[in-house]
N, C-alpha and C positions, 0 to 999 in steps of 0.2 A: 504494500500500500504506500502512496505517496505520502509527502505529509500534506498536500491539501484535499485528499481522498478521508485522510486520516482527522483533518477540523474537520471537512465535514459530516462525520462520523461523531464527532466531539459534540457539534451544533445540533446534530440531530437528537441526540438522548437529553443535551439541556431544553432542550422544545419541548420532547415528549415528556420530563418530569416538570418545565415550567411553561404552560403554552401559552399563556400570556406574556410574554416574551417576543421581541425580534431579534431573531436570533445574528441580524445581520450589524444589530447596533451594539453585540457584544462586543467591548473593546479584552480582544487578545491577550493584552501584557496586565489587566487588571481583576484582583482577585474575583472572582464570581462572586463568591459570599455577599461580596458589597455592591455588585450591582443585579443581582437578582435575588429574590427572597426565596432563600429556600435554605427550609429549618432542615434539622437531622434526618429525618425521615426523605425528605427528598433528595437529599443531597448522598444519601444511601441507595438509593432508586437510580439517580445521576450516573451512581461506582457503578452496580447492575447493570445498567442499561451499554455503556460503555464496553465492559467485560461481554457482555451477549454480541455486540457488535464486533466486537475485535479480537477476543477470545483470547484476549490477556487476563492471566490472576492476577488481580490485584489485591494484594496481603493487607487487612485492616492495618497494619505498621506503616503503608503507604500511602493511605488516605490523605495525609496531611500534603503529599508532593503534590496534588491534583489542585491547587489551588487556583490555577489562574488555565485559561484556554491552550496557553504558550504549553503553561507547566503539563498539563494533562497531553497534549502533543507527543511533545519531547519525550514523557515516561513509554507512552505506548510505541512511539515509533522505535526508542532503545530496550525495549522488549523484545518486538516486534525483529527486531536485525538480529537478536542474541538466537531469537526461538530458531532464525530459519538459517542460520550456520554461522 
């Protein structure tokens, strides 16, 4: 997967957990938390949704890297290069 295959993979699971959202007005380099509202519960849905898409684990220890559009990128796509050799 590219990495712009891979945002928007990213964009698509933050839609389907917050659909009131544009997901085109996400800014990239800024943590999600703060510009979309999405308590624990959705933001576990977010991991889920992401992982069913891309079919990366991601270890609850890693939650915390997925902060920003950049950050969640970058983890799946150095996943992503490790899984396939």
């Amino acid at each position: 997967m590219t990495r712009a295959e891979i945002t928007a993979v990213v964009l698509k699971a933050l839609s389907e957990v917050a659909p009131e959202i544009d997901a085109a007005s996400v800014r990239p380099e800024a943590p999600l938390r703060d510009q979309v509202d999405l308590d624990s519960f959705d933001y576990l849905n977010f991991i889920v949704a992401i992982h069913a898409a891309s079919r990366v684990d991601i270890p609850e220890a890693d939650y915390a890297k997925l902060g920003t559009v950049n950050d969640t990128v970058e983890y799946l796509a150095r996943h992503m290069a490790s899984r396939s050799g």
